[in-house]
PLY file of the C-alpha trace (Angstrom):
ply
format ascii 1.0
element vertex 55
property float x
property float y
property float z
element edge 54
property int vertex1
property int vertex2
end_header
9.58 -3.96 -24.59
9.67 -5.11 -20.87
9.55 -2.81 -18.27
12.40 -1.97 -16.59
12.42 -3.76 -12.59
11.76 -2.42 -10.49
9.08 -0.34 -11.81
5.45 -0.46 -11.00
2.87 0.49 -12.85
-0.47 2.39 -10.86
-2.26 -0.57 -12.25
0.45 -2.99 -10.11
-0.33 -1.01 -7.06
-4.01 -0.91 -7.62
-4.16 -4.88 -7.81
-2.49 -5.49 -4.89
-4.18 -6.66 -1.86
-5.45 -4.22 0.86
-4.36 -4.74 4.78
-6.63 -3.08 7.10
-5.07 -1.37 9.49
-7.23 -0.42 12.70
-6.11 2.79 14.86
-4.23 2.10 17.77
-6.85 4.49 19.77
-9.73 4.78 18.25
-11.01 1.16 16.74
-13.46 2.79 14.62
-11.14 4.54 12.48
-9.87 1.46 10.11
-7.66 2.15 6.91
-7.05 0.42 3.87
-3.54 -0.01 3.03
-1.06 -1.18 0.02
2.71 -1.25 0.77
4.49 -0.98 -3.01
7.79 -0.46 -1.08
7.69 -3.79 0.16
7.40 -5.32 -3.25
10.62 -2.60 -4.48
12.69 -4.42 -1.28
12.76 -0.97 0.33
14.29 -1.59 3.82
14.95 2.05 5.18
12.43 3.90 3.60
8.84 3.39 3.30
5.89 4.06 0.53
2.48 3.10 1.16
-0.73 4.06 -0.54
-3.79 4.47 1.96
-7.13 4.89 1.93
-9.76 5.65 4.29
-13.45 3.94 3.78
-16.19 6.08 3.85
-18.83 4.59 7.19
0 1
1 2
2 3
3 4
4 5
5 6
6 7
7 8
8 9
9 10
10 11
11 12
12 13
13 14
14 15
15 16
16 17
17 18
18 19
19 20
20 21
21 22
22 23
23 24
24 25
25 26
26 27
27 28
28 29
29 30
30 31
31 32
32 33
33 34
34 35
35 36
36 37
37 38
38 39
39 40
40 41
41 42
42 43
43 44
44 45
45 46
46 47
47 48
48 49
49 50
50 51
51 52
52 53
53 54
């Protein structure tokens, strides 16, 4: 059976690509992060999945 749109699956999110995303104040703190709203067309609402790198 096909999934039903417009799920995704932790594996979809996991295989998407990272954007880092550098603090506007500090430019040593640098997150990694996936934006599955974007893929679900979300306009007013946002999800994104970040995580921080250990240094």
């Amino acid at each position: 059976m096909d999934k039903p749109f417009p799920l995704l699956t932790a594996k979809d999110i996991r295989e998407m690509d990272e954007v880092p995303r550098r603090h506007q104040f500090n430019e040593n703190a640098v997150r990694q992060t996936r934006s599955p709203g974007d893929h679900l067309g979300l306009t007013a609402a946002g999800v994104v999945n970040t995580a921080r790198k250990p240094t």
